[in-house]
Biopython code that builds the backbone (N, CA, C, O; Angstrom):
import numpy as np
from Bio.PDB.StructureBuilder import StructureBuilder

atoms = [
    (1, "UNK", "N", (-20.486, 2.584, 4.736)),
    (1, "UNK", "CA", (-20.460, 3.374, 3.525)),
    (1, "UNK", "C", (-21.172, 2.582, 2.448)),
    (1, "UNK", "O", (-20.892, 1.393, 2.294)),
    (2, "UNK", "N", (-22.003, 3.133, 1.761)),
    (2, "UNK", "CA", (-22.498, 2.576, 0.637)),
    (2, "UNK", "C", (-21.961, 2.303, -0.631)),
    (2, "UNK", "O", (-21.268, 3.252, -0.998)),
    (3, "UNK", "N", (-21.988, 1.670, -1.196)),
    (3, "UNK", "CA", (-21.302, 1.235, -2.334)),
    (3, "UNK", "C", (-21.939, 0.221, -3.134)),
    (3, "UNK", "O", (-21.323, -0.434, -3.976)),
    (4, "UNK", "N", (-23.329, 0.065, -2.848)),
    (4, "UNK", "CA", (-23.947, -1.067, -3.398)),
    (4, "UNK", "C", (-23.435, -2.535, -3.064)),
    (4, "UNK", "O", (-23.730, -3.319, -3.967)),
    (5, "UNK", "N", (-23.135, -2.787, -2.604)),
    (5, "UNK", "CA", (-22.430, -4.073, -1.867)),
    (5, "UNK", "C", (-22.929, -4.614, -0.835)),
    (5, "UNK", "O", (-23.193, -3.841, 0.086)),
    (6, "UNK", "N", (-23.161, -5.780, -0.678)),
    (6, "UNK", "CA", (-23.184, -6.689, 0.648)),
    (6, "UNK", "C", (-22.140, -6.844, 0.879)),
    (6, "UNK", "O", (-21.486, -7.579, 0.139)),
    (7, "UNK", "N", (-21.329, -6.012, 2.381)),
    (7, "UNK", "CA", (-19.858, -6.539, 2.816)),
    (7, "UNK", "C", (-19.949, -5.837, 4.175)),
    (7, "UNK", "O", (-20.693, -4.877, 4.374)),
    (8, "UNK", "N", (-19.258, -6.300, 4.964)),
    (8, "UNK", "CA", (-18.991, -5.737, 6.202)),
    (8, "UNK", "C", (-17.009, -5.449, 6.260)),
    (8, "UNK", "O", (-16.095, -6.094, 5.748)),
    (9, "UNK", "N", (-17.010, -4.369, 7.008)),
    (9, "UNK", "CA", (-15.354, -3.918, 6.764)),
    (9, "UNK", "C", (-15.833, -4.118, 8.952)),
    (9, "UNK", "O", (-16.801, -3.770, 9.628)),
    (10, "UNK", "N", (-14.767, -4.702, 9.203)),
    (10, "UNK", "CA", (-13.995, -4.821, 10.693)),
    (10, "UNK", "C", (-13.251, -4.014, 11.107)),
    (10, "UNK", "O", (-12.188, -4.629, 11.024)),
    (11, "UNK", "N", (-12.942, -2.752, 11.633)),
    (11, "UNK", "CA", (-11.787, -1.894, 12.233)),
    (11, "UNK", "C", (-11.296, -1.974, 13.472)),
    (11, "UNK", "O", (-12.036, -1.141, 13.994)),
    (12, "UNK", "N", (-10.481, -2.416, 14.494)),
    (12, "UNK", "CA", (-9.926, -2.359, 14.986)),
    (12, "UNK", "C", (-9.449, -0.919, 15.499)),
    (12, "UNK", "O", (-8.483, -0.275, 15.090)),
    (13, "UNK", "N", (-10.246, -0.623, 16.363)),
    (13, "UNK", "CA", (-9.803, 1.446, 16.246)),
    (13, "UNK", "C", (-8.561, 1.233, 17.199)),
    (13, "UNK", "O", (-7.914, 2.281, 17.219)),
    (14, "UNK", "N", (-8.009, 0.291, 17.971)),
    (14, "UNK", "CA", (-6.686, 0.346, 18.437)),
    (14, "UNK", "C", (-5.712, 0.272, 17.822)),
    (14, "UNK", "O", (-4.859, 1.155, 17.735)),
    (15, "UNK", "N", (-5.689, -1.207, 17.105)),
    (15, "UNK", "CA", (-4.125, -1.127, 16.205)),
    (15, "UNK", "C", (-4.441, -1.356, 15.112)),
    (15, "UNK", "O", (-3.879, -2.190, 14.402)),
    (16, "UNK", "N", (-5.703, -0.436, 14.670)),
    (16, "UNK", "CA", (-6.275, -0.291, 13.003)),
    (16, "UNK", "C", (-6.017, -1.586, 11.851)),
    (16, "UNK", "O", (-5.977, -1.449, 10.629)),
    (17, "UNK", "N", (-5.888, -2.622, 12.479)),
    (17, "UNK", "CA", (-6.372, -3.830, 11.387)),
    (17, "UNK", "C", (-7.821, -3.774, 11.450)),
    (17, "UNK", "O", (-8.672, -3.558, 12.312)),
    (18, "UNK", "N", (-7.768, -4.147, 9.778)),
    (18, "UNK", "CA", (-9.135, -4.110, 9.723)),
    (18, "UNK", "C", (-9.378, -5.132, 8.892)),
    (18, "UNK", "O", (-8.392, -5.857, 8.758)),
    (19, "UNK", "N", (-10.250, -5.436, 8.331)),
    (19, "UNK", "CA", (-10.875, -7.239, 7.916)),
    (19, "UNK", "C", (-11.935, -6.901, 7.004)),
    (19, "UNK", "O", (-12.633, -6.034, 7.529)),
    (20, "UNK", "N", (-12.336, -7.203, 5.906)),
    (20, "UNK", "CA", (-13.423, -7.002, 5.220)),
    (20, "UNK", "C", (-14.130, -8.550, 5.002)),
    (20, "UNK", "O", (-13.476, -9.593, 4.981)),
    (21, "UNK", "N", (-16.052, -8.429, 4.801)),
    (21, "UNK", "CA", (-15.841, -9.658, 4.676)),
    (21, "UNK", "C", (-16.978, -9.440, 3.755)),
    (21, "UNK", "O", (-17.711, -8.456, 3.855)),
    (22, "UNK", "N", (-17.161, -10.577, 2.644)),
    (22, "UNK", "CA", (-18.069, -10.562, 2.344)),
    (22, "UNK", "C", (-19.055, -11.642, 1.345)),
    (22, "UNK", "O", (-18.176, -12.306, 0.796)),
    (23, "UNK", "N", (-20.083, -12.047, 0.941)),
    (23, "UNK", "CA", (-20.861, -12.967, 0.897)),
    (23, "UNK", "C", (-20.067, -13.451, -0.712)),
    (23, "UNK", "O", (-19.823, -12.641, -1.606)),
    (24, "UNK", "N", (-19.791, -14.809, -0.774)),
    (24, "UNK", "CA", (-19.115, -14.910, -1.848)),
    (24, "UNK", "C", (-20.175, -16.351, -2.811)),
    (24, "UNK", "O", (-20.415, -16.393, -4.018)),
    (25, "UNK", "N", (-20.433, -16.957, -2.153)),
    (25, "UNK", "CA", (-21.440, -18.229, -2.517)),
    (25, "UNK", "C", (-22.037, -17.462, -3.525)),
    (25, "UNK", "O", (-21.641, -16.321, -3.283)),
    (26, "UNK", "N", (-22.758, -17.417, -4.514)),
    (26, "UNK", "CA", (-23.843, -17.984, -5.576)),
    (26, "UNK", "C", (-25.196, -19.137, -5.543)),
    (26, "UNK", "O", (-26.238, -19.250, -6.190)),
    (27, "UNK", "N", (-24.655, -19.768, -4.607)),
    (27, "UNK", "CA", (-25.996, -21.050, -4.039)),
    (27, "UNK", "C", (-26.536, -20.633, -3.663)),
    (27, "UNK", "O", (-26.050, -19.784, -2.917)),
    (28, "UNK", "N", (-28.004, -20.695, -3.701)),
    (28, "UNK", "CA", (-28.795, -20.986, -3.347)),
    (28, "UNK", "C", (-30.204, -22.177, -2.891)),
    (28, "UNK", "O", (-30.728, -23.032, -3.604)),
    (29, "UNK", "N", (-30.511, -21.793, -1.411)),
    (29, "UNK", "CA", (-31.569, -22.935, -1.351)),
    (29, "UNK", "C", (-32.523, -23.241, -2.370)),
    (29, "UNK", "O", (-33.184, -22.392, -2.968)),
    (30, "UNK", "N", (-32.597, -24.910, -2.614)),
    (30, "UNK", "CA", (-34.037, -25.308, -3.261)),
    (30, "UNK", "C", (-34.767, -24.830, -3.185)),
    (30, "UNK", "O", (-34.916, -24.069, -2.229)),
    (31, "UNK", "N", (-35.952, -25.016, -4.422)),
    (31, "UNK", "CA", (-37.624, -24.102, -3.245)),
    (31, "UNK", "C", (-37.884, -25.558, -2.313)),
    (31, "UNK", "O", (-37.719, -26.772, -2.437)),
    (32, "UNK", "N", (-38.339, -24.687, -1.427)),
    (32, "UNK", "CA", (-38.749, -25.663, -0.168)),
    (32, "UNK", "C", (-37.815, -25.922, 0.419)),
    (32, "UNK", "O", (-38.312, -26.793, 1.133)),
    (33, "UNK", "N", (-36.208, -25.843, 0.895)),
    (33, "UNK", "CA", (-35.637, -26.324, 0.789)),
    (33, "UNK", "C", (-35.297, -25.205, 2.248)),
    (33, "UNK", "O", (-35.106, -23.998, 2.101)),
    (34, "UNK", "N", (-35.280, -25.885, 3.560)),
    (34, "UNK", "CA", (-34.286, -24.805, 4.621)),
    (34, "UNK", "C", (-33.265, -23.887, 4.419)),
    (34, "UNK", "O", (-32.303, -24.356, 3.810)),
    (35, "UNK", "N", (-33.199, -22.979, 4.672)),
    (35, "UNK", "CA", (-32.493, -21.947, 4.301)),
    (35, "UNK", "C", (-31.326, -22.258, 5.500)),
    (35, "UNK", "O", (-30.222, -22.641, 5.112)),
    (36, "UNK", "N", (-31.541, -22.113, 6.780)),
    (36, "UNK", "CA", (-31.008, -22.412, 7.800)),
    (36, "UNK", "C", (-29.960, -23.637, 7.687)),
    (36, "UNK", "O", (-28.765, -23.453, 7.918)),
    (37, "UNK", "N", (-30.524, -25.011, 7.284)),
    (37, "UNK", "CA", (-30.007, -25.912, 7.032)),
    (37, "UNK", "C", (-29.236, -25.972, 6.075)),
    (37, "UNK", "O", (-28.246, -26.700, 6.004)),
    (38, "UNK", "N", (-29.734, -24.997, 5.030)),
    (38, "UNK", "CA", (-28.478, -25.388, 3.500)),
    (38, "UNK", "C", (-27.228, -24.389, 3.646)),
    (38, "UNK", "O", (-26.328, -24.288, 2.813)),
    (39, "UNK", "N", (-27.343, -23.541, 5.056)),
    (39, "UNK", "CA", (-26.224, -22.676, 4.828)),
    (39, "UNK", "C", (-25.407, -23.462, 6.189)),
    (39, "UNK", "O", (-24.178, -23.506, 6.248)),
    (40, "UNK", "N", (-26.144, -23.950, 7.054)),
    (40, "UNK", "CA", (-25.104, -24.616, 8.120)),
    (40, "UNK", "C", (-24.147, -25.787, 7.537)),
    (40, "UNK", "O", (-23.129, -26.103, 8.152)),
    (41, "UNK", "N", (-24.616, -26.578, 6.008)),
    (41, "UNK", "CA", (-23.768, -27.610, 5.664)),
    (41, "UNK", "C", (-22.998, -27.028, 4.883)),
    (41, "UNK", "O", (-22.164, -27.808, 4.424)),
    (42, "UNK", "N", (-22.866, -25.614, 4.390)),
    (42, "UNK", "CA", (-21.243, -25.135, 3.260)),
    (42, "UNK", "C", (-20.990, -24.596, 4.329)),
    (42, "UNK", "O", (-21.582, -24.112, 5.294)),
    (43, "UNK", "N", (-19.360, -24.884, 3.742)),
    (43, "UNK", "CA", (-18.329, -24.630, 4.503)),
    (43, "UNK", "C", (-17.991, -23.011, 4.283)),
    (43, "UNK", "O", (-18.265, -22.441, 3.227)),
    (44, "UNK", "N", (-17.450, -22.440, 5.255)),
    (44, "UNK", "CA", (-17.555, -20.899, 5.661)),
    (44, "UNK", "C", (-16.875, -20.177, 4.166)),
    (44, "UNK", "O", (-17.378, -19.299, 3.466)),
    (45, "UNK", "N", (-15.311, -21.039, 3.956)),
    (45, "UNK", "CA", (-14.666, -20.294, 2.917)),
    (45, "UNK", "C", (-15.385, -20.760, 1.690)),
    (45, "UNK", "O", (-14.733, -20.933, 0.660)),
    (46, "UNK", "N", (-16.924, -21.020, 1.718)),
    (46, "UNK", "CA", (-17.564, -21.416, 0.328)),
    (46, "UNK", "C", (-18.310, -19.897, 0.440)),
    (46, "UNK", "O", (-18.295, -19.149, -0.538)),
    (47, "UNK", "N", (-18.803, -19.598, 1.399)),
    (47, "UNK", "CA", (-19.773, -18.156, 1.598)),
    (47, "UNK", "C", (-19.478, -17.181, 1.557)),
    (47, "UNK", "O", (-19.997, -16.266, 0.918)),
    (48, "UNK", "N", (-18.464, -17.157, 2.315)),
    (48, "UNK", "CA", (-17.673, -15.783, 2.322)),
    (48, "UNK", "C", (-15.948, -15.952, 2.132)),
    (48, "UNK", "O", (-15.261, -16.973, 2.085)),
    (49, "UNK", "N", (-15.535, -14.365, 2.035)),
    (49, "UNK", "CA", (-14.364, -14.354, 1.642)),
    (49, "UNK", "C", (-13.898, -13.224, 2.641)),
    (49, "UNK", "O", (-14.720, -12.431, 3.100)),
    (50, "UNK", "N", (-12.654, -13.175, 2.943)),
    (50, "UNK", "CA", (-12.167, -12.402, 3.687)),
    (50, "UNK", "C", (-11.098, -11.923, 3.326)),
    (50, "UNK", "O", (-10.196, -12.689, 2.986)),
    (51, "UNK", "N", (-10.902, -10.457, 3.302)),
    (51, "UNK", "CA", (-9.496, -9.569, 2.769)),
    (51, "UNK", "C", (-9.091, -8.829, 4.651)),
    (51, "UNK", "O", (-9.835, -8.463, 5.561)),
    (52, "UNK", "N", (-7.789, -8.890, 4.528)),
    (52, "UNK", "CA", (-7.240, -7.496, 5.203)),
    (52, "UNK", "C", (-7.427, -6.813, 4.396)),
    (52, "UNK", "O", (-7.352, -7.036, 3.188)),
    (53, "UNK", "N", (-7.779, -5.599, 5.082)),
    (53, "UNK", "CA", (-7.781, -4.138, 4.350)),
    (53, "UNK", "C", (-7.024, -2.792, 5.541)),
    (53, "UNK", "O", (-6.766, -2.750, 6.744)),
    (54, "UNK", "N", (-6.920, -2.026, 4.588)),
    (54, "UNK", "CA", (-6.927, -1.086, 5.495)),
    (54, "UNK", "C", (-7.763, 0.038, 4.964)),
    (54, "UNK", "O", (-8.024, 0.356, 3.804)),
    (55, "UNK", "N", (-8.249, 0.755, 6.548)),
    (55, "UNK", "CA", (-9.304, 1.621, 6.193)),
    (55, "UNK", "C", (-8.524, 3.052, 6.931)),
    (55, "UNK", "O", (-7.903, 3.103, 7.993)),
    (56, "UNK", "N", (-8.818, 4.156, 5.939)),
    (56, "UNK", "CA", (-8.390, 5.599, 6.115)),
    (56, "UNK", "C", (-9.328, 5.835, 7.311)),
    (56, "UNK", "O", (-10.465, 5.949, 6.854)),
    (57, "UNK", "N", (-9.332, 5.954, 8.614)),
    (57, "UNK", "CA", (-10.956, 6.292, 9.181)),
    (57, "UNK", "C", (-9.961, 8.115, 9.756)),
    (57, "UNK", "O", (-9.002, 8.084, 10.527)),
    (58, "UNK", "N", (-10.464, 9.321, 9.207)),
    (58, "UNK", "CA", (-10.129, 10.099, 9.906)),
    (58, "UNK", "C", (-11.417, 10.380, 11.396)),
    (58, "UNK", "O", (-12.568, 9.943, 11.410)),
    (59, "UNK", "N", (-10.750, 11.208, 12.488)),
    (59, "UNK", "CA", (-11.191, 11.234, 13.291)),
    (59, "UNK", "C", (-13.150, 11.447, 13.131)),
    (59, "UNK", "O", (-13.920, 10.906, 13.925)),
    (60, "UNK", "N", (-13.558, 12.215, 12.105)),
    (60, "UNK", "CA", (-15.110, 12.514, 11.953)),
    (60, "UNK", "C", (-15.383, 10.791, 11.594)),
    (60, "UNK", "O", (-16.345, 10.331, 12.208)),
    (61, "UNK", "N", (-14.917, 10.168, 11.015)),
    (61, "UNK", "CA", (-15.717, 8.768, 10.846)),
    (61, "UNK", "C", (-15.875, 8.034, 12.080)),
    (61, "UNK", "O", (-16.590, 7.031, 12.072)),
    (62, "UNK", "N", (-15.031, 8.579, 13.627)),
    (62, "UNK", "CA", (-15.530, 7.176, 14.406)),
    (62, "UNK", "C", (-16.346, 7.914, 15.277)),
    (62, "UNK", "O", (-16.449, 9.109, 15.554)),
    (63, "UNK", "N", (-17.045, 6.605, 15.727)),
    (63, "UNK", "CA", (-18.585, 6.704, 16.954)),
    (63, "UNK", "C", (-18.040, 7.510, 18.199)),
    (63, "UNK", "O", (-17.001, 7.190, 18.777)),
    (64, "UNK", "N", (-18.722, 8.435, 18.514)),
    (64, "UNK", "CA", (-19.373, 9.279, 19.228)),
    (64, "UNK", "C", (-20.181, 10.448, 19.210)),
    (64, "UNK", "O", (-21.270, 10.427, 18.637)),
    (65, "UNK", "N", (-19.605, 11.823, 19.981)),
    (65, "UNK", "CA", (-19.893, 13.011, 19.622)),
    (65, "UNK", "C", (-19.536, 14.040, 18.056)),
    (65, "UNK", "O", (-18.339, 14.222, 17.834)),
    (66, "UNK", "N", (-20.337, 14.533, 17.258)),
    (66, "UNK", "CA", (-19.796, 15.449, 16.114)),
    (66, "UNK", "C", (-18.245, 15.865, 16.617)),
    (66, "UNK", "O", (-17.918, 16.069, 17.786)),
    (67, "UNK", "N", (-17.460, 15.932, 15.551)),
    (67, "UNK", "CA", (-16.157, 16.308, 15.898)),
    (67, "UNK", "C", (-16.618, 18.104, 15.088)),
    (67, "UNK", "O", (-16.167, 19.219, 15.349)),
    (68, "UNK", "N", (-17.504, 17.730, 14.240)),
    (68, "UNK", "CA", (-17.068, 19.319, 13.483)),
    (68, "UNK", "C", (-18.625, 19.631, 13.068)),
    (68, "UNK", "O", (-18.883, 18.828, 12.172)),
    (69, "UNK", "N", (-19.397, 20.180, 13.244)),
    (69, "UNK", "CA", (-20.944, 20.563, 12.744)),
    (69, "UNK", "C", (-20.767, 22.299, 11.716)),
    (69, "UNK", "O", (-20.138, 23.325, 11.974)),
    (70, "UNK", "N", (-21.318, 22.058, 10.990)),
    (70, "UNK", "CA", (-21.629, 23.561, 9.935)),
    (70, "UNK", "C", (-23.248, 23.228, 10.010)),
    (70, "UNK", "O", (-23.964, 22.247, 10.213)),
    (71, "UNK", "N", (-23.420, 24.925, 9.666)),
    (71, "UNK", "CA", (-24.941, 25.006, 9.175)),
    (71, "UNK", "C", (-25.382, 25.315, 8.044)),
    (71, "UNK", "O", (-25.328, 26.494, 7.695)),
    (72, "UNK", "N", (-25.864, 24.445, 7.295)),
    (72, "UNK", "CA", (-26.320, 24.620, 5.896)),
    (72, "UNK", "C", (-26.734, 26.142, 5.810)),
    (72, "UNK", "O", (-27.448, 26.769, 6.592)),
    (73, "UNK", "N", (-26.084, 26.588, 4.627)),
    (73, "UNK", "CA", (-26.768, 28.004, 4.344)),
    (73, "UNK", "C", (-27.737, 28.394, 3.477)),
    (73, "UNK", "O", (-27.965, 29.512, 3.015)),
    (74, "UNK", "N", (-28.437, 27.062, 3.259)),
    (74, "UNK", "CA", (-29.379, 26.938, 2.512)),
    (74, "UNK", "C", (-30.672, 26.707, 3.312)),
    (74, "UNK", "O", (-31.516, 27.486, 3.753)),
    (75, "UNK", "N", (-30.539, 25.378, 3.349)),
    (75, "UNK", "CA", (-31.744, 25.483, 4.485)),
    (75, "UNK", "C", (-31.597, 24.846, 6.282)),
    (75, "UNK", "O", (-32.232, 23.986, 6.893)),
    (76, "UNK", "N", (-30.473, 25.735, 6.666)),
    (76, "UNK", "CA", (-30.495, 25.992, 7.854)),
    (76, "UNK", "C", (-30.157, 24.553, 9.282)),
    (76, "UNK", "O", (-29.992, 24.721, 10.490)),
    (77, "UNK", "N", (-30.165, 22.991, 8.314)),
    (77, "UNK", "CA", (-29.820, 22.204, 9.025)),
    (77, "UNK", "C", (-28.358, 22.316, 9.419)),
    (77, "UNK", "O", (-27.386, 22.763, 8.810)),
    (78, "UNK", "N", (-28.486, 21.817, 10.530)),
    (78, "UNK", "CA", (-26.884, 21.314, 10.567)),
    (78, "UNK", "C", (-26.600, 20.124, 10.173)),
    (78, "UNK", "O", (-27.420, 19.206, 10.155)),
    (79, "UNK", "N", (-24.829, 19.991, 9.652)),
    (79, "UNK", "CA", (-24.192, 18.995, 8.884)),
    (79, "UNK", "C", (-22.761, 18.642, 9.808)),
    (79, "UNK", "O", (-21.770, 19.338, 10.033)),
    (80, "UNK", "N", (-23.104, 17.306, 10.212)),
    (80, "UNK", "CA", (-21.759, 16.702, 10.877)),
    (80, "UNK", "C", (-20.712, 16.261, 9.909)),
    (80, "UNK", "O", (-20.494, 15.726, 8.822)),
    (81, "UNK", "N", (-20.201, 16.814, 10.969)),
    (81, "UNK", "CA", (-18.262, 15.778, 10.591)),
    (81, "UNK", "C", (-18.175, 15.847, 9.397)),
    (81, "UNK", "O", (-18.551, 14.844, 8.791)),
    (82, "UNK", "N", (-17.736, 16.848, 8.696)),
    (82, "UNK", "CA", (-17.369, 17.038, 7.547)),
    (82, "UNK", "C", (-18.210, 16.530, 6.375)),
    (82, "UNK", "O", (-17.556, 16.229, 5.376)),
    (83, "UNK", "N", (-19.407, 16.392, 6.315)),
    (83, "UNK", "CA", (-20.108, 16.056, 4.885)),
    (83, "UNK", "C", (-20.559, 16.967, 4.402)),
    (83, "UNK", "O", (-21.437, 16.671, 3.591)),
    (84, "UNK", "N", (-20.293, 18.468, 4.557)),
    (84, "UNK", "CA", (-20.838, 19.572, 3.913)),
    (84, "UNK", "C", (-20.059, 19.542, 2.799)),
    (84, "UNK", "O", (-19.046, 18.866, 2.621)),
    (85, "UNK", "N", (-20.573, 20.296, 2.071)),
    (85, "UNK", "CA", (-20.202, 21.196, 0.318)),
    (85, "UNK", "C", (-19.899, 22.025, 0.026)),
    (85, "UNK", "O", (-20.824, 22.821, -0.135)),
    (86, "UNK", "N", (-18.941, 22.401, -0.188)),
    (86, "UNK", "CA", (-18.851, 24.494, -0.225)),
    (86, "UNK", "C", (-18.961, 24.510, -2.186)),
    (86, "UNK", "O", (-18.233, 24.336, -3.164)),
    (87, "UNK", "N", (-20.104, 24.777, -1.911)),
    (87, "UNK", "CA", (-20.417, 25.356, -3.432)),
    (87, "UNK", "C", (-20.566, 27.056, -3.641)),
    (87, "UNK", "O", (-21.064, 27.786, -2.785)),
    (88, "UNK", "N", (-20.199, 27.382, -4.545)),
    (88, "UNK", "CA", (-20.336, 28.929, -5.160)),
    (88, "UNK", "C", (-19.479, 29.757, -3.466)),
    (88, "UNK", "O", (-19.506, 30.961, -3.207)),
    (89, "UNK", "N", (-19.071, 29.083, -2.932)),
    (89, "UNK", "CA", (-18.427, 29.624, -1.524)),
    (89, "UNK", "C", (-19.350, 29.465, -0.411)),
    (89, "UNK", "O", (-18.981, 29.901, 0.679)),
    (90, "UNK", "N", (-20.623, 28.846, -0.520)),
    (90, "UNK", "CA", (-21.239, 28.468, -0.045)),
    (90, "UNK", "C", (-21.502, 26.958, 0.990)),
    (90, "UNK", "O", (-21.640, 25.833, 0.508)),
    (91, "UNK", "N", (-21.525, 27.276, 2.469)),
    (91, "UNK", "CA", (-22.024, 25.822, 2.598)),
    (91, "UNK", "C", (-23.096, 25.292, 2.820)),
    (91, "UNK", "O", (-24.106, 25.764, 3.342)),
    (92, "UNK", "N", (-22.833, 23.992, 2.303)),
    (92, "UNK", "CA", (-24.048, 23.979, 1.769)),
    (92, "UNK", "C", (-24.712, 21.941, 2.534)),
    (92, "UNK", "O", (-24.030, 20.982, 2.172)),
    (93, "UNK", "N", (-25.072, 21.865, 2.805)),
    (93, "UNK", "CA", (-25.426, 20.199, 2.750)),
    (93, "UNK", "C", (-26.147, 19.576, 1.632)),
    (93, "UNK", "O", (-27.165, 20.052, 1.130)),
    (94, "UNK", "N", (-25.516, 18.382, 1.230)),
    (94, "UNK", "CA", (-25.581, 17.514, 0.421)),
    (94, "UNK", "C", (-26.794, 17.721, -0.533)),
    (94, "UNK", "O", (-26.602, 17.923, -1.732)),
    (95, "UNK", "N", (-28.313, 17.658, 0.119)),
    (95, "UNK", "CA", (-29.081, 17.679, -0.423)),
    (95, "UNK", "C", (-29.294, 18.954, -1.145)),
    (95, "UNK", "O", (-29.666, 18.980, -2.318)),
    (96, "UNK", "N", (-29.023, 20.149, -0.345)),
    (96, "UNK", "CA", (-28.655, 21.417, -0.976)),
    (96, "UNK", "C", (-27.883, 21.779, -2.005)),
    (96, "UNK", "O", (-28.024, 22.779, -2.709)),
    (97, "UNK", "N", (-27.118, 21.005, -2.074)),
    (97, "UNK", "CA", (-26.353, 20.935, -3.250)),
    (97, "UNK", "C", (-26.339, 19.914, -4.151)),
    (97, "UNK", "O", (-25.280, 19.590, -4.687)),
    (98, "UNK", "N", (-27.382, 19.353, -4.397)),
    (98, "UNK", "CA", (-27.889, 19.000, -5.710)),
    (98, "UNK", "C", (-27.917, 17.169, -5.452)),
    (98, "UNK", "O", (-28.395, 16.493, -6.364)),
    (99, "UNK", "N", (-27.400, 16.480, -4.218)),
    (99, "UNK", "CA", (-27.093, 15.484, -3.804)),
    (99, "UNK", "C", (-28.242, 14.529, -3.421)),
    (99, "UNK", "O", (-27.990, 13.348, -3.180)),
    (100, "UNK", "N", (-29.563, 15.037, -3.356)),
    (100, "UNK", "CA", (-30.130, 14.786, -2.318)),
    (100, "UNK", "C", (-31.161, 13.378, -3.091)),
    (100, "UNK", "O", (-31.668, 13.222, -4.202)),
    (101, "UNK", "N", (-31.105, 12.516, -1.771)),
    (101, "UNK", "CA", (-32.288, 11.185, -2.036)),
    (101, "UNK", "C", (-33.148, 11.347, -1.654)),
    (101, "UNK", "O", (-33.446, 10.283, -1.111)),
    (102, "UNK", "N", (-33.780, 11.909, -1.536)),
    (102, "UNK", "CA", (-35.602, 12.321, -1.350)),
    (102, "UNK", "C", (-35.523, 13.407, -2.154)),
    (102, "UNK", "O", (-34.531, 13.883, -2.704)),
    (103, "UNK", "N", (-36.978, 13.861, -2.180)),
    (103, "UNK", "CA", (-36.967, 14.948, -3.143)),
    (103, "UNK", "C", (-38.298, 15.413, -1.761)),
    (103, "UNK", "O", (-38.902, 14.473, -1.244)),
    (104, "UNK", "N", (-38.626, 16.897, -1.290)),
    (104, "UNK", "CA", (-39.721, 17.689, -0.485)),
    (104, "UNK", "C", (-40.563, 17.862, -1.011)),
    (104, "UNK", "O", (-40.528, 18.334, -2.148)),
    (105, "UNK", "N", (-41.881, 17.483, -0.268)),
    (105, "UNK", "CA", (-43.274, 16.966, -1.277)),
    (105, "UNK", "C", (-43.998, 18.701, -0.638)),
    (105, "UNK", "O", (-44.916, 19.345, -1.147)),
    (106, "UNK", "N", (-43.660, 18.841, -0.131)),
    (106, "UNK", "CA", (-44.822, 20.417, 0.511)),
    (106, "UNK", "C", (-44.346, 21.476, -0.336)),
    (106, "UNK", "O", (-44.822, 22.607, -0.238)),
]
sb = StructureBuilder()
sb.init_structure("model")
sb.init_model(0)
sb.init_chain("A")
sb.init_seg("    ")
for serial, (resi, resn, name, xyz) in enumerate(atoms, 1):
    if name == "N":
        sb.init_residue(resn, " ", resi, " ")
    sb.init_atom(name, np.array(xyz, "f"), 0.0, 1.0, " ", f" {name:<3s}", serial, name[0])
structure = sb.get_structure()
């Protein structure tokens, strides 16, 4: 999920612990200075930080097959696992409804 963040979240889809982790350092290498080498000598809890968390994952968030597909009634794609929009009673996908990160050049 995006959020502007460098972090990785861990789930456990058996007994749903989950682990977040993420880049905590401020250092940076010298110029010239190995990148490789200046991160193998700090110590791990200098880089990163680690929370338990827990994560809501309903069934459409985990890996495999679509659990639920609609067809945009706008322009006709289909939309998995619940990320459609029902606008004006309409469904609609994201970009259709006013969401969208690209903009159609034709």
């Amino acid at each position: 999920m995006d959020f502007g963040k460098i972090a990785a979240t861990f789930v456990n889809l058996d007994t749903k612990e989950a682990v977040r982790i993420w880049r905590h350092t401020r250092r940076h290498p010298a110029e010239g200075e190995d990148m490789i080498t200046f991160y193998e000598k700090l110590p791990d809890d200098e880089i990163f930080r680690i929370q338990r968390v827990n994560v809501d994952l309903k069934p459409c968030d985990l890996p495999g097959p679509p659990v639920e597909i609609q067809i945009c009634e706008n322009c006709g794609e289909d939309i998995t696992d619940s990320r459609h929009v029902v606008k004006d009673g309409k469904i609609l996908c994201k970009a259709c409804a006013g969401g969208s990160y690209y903009t159609v050049l034709e």
